[in-house]
C-alpha positions, 0 to 999 in steps of 0.5 A: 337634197337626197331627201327631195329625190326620194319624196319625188320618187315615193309621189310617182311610185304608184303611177306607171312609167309612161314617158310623159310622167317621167317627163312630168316628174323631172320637171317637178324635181327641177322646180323642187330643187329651184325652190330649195336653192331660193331658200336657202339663199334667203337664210333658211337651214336644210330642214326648213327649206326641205319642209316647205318645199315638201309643203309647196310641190309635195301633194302632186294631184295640186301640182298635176295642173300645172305639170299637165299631167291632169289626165294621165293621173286619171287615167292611171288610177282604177276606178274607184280607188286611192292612190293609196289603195292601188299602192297597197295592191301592188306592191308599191310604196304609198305615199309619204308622210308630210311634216305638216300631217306629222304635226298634226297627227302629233298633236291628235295624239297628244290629245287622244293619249290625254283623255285616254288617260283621263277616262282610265282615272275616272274607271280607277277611281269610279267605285271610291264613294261606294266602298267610302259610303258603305264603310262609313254606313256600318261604321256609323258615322254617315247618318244614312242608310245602307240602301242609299248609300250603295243606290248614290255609289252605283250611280257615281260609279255608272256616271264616271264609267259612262263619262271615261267610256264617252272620253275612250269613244271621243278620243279616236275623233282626234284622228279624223284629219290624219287617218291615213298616219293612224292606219299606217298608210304612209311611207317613211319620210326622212324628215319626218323620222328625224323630227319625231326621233328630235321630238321624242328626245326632247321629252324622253327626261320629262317621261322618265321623271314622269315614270319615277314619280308615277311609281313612287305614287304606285309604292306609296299607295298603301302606305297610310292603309297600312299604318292606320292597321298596324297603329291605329286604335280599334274604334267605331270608326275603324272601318270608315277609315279604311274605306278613306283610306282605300279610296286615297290608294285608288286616287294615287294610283289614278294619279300615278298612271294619268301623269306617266300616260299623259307624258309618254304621247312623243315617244308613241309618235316617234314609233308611229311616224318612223314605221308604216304599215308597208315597213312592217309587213316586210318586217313580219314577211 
């Protein structure tokens, strides 16, 4: 219940104390507390009951009309500005953050962290096919010459640049619904931090095996180079072989870092929802 409290006293925090919104904000707890107490009458737990009322009476400009606080929401806010801005302005705490756009910020972030990751693979991996090709050309194993091969490799590393570079850009649309969260322009919710800690534990083993294998990879990288230099004959294949063998280091340690960002997007949202941008300006202050 101390939950609801504090999310109620967060919603009226950047509005002034006028009689009539206090009034206003007594109603709206009764009928928070009304809607928990049905809840849990019906079986829900704790969490579940205070997630949907938080869901039901947490946005207050939909509640306003029923409150008949319309008007004096309107008439406190600048012109021209958010609740959020004229949170920032003064001093007041901004709005907290919903278990709904907790979820859907975490998903943005897992789908962002995913092409991310994709994007740095392919700049890893870009220039593979070129140093292949021109080994290759000198070794005489590739029937081609040395100005095409270098012209095809430039073009596939351009085109898989120019692919991660469109993957980078693209990644940052998967914030559009949550912006406000991305920017940090929201107020700790107790629910919500208790939810993305749970979540970040729940995954923090499958990021730990994903960090053991990602350095494994990383370590063996060189390996087959290495021994194909120590105990390898020297032939006329000898530098097409370093170059397949160059081109298999860069595929592993793509590998090694897209399996390790790819599962490491929990513990980013449990940092990003367990701190606002109001939390840390005091914390530097």
């Amino acid at each position: 219940m101390n939950v609801l409290v504090d999310y109620l006293s967060t919603m009226f925090s950047g509005y002034p104390q006028t009689p009539r919104l206090l009034e206003a904000k007594a109603e709206l707890q009764g009928m928070m507390e009304d809607a928990y107490a049905a809840l849990i009458a019906q079986g829900c737990s704790e969490n579940e009951a205070i997630g949907r009322v938080i869901s039901d009476f947490g946005n207050l400009d939909e509640v306003a009309p029923v409150l008949g606080i319309t008007s004096e929401l309107h008439t406190s806010i600048a012109t021209g500005a958010s609740t959020e801005d004229r949170a920032a302005a003064d001093g007041t705490p901004l709005l907290p953050i919903t278990m709904d756009e907790a979820r859907d910020y975490a998903e943005a972030e897992r789908r962002a962290t995913f092409r991310v990751a994709r994007a740095i693979s392919l700049f890893i991996l870009s220039p593979a096919v070129l140093i292949v090709g021109i080994l290759g050309v000198k070794s005489g194993l590739l029937p081609f010459t040395s100005e095409v091969v270098t012209f095809v490799g430039i073009l596939i590393l351009l085109g898989l640049v120019v692919a991660g570079l469109a993957m980078i850009f693209t990644a940052d649309g998967a914030y559009a619904s949550v912006k406000r969260i991305q920017t940090g322009r929201f107020s700790r919710n107790p629910e919500v931090s208790h939810w993305a800690e749970s979540l970040a534990e729940r995954h923090d083993p499958t990021l730990v095996r994903a960090l053991i294998v990602a350095v494994a990879l990383w370590i063996l990288a060189p390996v087959p180079l290495i021994a194909y230099s120590l105990f390898a004959d020297e032939g006329d294949g000898g530098q097409f072989w370093t170059g397949i063998f160059t081109a298999v280091i860069l595929l592993l340690v793509a590998a090694g870092l897209e399996i390790l960002m790819r599962n490491a997007w929990p513990r980013a949202v449990a940092e990003k929802l367990t701190h606002s941008k109001r939390t840390r300006s005091h914390a530097q202050r």
